[in-house]
C-alpha positions in Angstrom: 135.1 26.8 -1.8 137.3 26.5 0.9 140.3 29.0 0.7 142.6 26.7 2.8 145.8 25.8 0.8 147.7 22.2 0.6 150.8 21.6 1.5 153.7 23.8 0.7 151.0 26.7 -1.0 152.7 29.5 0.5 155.2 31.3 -1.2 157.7 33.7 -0.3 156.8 37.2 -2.3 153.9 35.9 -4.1 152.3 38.8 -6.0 149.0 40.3 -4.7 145.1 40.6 -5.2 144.6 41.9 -8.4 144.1 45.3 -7.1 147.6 45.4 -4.8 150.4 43.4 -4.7 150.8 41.5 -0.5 153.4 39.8 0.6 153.1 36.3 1.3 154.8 35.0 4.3 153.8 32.1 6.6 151.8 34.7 9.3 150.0 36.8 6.6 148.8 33.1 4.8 147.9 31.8 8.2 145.8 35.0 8.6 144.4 34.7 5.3 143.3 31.0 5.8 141.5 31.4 8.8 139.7 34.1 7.3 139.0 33.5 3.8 137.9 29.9 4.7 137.7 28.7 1.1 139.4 25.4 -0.8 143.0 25.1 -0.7 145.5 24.1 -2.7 149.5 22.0 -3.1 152.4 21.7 -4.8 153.1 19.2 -7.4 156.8 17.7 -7.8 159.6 17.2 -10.4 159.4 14.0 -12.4 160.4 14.3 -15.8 157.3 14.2 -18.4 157.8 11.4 -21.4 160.0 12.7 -24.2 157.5 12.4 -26.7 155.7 15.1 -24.4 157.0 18.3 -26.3 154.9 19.9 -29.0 156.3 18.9 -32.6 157.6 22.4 -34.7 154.9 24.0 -36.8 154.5 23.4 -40.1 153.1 25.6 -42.6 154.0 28.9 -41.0 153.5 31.8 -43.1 157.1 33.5 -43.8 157.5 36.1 -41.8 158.3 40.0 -43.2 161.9 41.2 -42.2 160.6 44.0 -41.7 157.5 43.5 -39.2 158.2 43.1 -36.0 158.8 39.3 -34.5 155.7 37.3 -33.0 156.3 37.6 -29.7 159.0 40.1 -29.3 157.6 41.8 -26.5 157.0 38.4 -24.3 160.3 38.3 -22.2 161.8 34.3 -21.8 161.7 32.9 -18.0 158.8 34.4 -15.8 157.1 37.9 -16.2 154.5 40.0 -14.4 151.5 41.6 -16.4 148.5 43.5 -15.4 145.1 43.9 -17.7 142.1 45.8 -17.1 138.7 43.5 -17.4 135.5 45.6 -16.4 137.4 48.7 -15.6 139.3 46.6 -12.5 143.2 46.0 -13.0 143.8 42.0 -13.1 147.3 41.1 -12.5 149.0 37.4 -13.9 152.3 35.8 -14.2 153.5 34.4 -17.4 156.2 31.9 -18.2 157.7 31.4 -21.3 160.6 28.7 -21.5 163.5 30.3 -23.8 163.9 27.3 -26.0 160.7 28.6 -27.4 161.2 30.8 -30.1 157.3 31.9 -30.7 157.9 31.9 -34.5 154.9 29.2 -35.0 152.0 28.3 -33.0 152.9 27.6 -29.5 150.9 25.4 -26.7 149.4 27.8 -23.8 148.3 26.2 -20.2 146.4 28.5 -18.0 147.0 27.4 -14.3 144.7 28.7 -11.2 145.6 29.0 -8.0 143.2 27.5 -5.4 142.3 29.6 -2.9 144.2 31.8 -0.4 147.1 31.1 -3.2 148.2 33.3 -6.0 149.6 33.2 -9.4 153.2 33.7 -8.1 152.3 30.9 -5.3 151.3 28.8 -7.9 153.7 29.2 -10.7 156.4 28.4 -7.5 154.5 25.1 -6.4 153.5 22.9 -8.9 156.2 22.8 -11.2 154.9 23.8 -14.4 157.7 25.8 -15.2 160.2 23.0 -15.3 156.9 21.0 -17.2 157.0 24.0 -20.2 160.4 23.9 -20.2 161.0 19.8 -20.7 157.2 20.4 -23.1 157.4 23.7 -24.8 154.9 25.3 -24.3 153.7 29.0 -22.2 152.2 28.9 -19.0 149.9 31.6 -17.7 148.6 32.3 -13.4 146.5 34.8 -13.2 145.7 36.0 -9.5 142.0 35.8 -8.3 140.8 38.9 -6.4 141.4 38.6 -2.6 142.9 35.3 -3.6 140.1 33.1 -4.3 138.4 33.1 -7.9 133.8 33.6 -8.6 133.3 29.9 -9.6 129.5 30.2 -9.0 127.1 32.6 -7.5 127.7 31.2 -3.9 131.5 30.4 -4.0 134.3 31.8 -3.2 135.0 34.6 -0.8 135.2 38.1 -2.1 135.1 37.8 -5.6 131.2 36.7 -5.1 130.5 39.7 -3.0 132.0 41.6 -5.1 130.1 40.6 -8.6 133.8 39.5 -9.9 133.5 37.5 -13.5 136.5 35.8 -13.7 135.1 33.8 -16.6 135.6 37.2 -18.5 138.6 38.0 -16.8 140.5 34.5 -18.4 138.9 34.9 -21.9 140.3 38.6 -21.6 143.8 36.8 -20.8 144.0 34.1 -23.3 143.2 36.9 -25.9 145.4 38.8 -25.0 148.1 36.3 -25.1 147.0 35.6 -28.8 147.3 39.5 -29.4 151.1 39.1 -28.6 152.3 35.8 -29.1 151.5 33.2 -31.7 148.9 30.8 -29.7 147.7 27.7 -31.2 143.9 27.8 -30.1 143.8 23.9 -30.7 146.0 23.9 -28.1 145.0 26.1 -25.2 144.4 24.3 -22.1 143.6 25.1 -18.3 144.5 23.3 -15.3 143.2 24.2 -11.9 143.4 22.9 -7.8 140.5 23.7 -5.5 138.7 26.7 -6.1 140.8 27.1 -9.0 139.5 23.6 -10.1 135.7 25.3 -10.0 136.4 27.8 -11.8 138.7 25.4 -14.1 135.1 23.7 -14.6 132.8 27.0 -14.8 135.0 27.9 -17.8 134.5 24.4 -19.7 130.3 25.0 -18.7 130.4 28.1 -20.2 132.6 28.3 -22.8 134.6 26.3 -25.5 137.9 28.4 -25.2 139.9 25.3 -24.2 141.0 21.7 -26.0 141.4 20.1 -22.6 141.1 20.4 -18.9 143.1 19.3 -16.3 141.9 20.0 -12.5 142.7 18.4 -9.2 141.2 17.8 -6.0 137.6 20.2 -6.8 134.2 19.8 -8.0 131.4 21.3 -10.1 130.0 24.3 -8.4 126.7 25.2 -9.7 124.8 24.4 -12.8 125.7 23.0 -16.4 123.1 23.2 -18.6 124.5 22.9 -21.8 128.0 22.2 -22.4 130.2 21.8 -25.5 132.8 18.4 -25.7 135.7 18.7 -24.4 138.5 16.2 -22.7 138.8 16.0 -19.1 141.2 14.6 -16.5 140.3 14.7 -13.2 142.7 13.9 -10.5 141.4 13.1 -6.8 142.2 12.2 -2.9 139.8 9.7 -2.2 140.1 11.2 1.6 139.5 14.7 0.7 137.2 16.3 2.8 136.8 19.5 0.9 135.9 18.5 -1.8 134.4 15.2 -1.2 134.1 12.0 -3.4 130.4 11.5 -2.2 129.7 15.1 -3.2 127.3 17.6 -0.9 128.8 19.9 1.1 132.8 19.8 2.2 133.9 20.5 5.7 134.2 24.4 5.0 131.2 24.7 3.4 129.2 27.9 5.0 125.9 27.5 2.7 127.1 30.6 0.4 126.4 33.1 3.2 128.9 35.4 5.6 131.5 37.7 4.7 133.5 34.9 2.4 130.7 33.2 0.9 131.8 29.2 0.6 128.9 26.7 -1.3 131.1 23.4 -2.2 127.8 20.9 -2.9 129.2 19.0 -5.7 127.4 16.5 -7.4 129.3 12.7 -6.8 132.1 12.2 -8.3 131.5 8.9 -10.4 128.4 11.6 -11.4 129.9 14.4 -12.7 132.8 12.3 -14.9 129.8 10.4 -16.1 128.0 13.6 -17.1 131.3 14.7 -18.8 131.7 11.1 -20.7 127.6 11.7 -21.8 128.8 15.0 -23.5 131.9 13.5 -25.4 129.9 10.6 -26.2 132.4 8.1 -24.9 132.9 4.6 -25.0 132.7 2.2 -21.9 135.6 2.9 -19.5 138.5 0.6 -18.3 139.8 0.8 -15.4 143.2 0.0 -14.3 144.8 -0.4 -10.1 148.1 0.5 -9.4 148.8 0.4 -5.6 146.9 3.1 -4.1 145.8 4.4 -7.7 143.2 3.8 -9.7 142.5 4.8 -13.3 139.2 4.8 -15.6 140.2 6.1 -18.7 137.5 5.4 -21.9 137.7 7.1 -25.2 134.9 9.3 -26.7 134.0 10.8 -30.0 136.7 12.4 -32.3 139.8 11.7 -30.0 138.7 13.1 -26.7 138.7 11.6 -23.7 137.5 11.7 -20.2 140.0 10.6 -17.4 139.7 9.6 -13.6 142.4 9.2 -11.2 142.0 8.5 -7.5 144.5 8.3 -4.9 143.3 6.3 -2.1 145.4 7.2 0.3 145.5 11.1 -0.5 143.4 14.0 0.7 142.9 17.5 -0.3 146.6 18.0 -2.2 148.3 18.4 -5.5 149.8 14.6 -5.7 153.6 14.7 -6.0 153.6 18.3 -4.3 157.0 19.7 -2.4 155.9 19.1 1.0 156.1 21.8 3.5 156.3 20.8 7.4 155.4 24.2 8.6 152.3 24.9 6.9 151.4 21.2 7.1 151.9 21.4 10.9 149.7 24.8 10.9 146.7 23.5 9.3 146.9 19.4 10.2 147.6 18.6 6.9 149.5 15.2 5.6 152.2 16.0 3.4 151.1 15.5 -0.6 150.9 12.0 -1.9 153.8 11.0 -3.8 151.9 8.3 -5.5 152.3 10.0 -8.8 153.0 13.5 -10.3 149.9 15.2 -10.9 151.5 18.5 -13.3 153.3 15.5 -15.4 150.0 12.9 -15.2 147.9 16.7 -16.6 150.8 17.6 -19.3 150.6 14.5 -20.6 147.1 14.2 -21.0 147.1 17.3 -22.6 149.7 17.0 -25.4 147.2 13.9 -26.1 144.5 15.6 -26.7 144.2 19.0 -28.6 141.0 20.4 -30.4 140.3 17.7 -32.8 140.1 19.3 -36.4 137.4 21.3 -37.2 135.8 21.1 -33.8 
């Protein structure tokens, strides 16, 4: 997918591939941009999430030995930098962790990615979620895709398909990790994802069940999904997006998965890939529900799930509810993100709705 990022996706110092850290200023994204040429990404905003939007405390906790070291102890509060090594390459990540939580019970985990030409750092700076985790409780995790754009399919994106990356492997590595150190409730692990960080989002829920919800903006489905387990969905989109268009086929950087940064974005339509989501929950009819420029369809499906669609129809390839940034915007004639809603509260939210139901 395309590797251009949304408004306000650079970041001052964001960490690097994950083989060496670059810094990120507005030249050396510029350069990036124009030649990665895969789906880009925004920045999400502030708005406070609803108060019931925090995790409740755990209950039946086993009582922890005085004497054996704390769940968690090693997993610093505020933001941290880690590396792991996945198929002998060194992957790098970021990792928030609010201090108001404790880790002495099961905590939530979201697992943000990038869109392309961004980075963990980039991301964990735009969109919010740490000011979401720390109004929610819950840990946040951005792993950096190699060269900055993440293997969503076989044809897309950029290096990491010339280079045979599996970054499905690569985030089940990291979310089991995490659950080595810190006390992760599985029925609540979720991932969110813009762009090409969307696809991949989506390639994870195709090919495995490792995650109670996800929550992706302004992508597609890349590739094939044969047989995939349930598995809630909210899917938020720029009716004017070009890279990732609501039609489906083939966005405006779409190079046919050939050259040195392969790009295939050939989505199906939108209305078709929620309804293939909605087929696999086994939901209900949906209702739908206008609001100015934005339009829900939100229908329940079997054992709690559900499958969500929000469109914005004056909003293009963007996080809704980003931090605007002029110069980038003015680089890459973008319009600033639409501020008709928030899209990291609208995805918290929906996720704090809907973990794992029992004994899924």
């Amino acid at each position: 997918m395309p590797l251009i990022p949304l408004s306000g996706e650079t970041a001052v110092g964001q960490p690097g591939t994950a083989r060496r850290r670059v810094p990120s200023r507005l030249l050396t994204l510029s350069v990036a941009l124009v030649a990665l040429t895969v789906a880009g990404c925004t920045t999400p905003g502030d708005q406070p999430p609803p108060d019931d939007a925090r995790p409740s405390a755990s209950t039946g906790a086993s009582q922890a030995d005085p004497g054996a070291p704390r769940p968690g102890a090693d997993v610093p509060a505020g933001s941290s930098a880690h590396t792991l090594t996945v198929d002998g390459q060194e992957r790098t990540y970021r990792l928030y962790r609010p201090a108001s939580v404790d880790l002495t019970g099961p905590v939530p985990l979201v697992v943000m990615l990038h869109g392309a030409a961004g980075t963990g750092e980039q991301a964990e700076e735009a969109y919010g979620w740490p000011e979401q985790a720390d109004r929610g409780g819950f840990v946040v995790a951005f792993p950096d895709g190699v060269k900055r754009a993440w293997r969503a399919s076989d044809l897309c994106c950029g290096q990491p398909v010339r280079q045979d990356v599996d970054d499905v492997a690569f985030v089940e590595a990291l979310v089991g990790e995490l659950r080595d150190r810190m006390p992760v409730d599985p029925a609540r692990t979720y991932v969110s994802g813009i762009s090409n960080g969307g696809l991949l989002a989506y390639r994870l829920a195709c090919d495995t069940d490792l995650f109670a919800a996800v929550g992706v903006v302004a992508t597609t489905l890349a590739g094939e999904c044969p047989s995939p387990k349930p598995v809630s969905v909210l899917h938020i989109q720029g009716m004017r997006d070009q890279t990732m268009p609501v039609r489906g086929g083939p966005g405006k950087r779409d190079n046919g998965g050939t050259g040195r940064n392969p790009v295939k974005i050939d989505g199906p339509p939108l209305t078709e890939l929620i309804g293939m989501w909605r087929d696999v929950d086994d939901c209900a009819t949906p209702e739908q529900n206008v609001d100015g420029p934005v339009t829900r369809s939100t229908t329940d499906c079997a054992q709690g799930r559900s499958v969500d669609l929000v469109t914005i129809a004056d909003a293009g390839h963007q996080w809704p509810g980003g931090k605007p940034n002029s110069r980038v915007e003015q680089l890459l004639g973008l319009e600033p993100p639409s501020t008709a809603l928030d899209a990291t509260t609208e995805i918290w939210t929906f996720f704090h709705a809907h973990p794992r139901p029992a004994g899924a």
